[in-house]
ZAGUKE-454684 format. One line per 10 residues: for each residue x, y, z of C-alpha. Coordinates in pm, whole numbers. Layout:
! residues N
X:Y:Z ~ ...
***
This chain:
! residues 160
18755:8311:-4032 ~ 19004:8111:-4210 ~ 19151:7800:-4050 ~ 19487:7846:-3927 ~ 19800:7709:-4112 ~ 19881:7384:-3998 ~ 20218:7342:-3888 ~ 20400:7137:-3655 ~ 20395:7325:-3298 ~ 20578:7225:-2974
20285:7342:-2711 ~ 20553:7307:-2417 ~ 20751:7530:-2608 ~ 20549:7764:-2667 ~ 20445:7798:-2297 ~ 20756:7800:-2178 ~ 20834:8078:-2425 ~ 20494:8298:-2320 ~ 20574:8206:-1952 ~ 20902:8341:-1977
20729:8683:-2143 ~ 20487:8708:-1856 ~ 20794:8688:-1577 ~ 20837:9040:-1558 ~ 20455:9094:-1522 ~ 20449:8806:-1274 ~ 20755:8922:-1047 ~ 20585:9308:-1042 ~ 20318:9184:-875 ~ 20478:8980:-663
20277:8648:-806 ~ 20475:8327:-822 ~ 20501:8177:-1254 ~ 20621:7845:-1303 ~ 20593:7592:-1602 ~ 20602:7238:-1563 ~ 20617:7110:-1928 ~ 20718:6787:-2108 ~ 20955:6766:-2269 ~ 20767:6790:-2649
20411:6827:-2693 ~ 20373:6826:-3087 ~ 20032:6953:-3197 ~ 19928:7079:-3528 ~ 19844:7469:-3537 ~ 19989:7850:-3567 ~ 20241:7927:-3332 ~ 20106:8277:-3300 ~ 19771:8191:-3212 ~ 19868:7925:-2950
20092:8184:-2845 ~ 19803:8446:-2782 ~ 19552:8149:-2591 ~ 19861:8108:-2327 ~ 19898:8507:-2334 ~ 19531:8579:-2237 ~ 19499:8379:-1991 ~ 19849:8410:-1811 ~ 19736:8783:-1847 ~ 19430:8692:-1639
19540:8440:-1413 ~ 19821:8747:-1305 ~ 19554:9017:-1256 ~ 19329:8802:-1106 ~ 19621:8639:-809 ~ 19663:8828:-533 ~ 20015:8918:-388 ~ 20171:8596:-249 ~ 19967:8423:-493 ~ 20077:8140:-779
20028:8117:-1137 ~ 20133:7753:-1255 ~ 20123:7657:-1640 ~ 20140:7265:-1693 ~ 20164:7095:-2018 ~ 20112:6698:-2036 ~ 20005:6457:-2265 ~ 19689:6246:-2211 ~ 19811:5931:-2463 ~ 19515:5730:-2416
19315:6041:-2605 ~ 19606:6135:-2816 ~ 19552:6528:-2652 ~ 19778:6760:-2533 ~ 19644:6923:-2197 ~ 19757:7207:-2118 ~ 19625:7376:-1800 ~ 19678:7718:-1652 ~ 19599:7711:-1252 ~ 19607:8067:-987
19552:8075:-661 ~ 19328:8370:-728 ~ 19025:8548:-634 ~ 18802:8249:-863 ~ 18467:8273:-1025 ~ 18160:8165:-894 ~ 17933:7908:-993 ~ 17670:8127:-1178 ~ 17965:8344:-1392 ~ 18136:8016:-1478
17955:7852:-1746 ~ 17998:8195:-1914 ~ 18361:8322:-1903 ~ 18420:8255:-2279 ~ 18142:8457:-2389 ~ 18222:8758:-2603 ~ 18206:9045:-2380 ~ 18070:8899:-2035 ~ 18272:9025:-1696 ~ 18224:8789:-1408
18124:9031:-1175 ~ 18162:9371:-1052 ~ 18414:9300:-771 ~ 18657:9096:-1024 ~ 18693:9432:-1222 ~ 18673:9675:-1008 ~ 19048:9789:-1006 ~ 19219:9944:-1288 ~ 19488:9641:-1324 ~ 19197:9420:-1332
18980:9595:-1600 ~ 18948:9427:-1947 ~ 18746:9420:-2290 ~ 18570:9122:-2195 ~ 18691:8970:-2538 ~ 19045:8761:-2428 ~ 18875:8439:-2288 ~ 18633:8448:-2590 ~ 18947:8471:-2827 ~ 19086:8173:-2624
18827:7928:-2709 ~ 18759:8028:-3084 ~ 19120:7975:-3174 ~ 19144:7649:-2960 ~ 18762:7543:-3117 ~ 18948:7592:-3466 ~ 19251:7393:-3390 ~ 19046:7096:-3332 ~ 19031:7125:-2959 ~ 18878:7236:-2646
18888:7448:-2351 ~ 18719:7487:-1997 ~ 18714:7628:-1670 ~ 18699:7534:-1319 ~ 18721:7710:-1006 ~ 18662:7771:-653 ~ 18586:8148:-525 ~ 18837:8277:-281 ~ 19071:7970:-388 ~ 19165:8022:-764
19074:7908:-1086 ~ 19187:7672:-1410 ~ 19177:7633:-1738 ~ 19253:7372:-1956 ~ 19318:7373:-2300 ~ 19326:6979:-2520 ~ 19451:7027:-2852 ~ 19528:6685:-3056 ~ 19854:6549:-3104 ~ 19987:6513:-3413
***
């Protein structure tokens, strides 16, 4: 897979911008989508790609939020590590502790009840997307999360 062009990328941007895409999606389900985002976050990658991480998993964190629920994207800068963080929090149906450890793998589902709905149903490929495109722009990604209270992930990309 080649590497990705390296140009210079405002993150907050670009989560603004994908937040902004996901509104509609947001407001139909009745899930709260806000973006709390410096004001620059300069990190070196392809727009499109960085553009895709947010999309899967605003995409998942939307399904996966009941009605009444809230999606939050944040985007800070950790300067002591020279990383961006950016994190993407629900207040959704969460994983437990045994599917955690393998969300990102190609093709896993968490469990039957997470999918059981149309909306909900997926390839099993978008969180394994997310890490190999944030693995090849020098960074990494993880998840946390609390069944029956919601889940995050957060993606640290270096700052150029």
């Amino acid at each position: 897979v080649p590497t990705p062009a390296r140009e210079r990328v405002d993150l907050a941007a670009v989560a603004r911008q994908t937040v902004a895409m996901f509104a509609g999606a947001a407001e139909d389900r009745s899930v709260g989508l806000t973006c709390e985002a410096a004001d620059r976050v300069p990190v070196a990658g392809e727009t499109a790609q960085l553009r895709q991480v947010f999309g899967n998993l605003l995409d998942n964190a939307i399904r996966f939020t009941p009605q009444g629920g809230k999606v939050t994207v944040t985007i800070v800068t950790d300067a002591d590590r020279r990383q961006a963080v950016a994190t993407v929090s629900d207040t959704g149906c969460g994983i437990s502790r045994e599917h955690i450890g393998r969300v990102f793998d190609r093709f896993y589902k968490a469990d039957a009840s997470r999918t059981r709905s149309k909306e909900a149903r997926g390839g099993g490929l978008g969180l394994a997307i997310c890490r190999s495109i944030v693995n090849r722009h020098g960074g990494s990604i993880d998840a946390t999360s609390l069944p029956g209270r919601g889940t995050s992930f957060t993606v640290r990309l270096p700052l150029v």
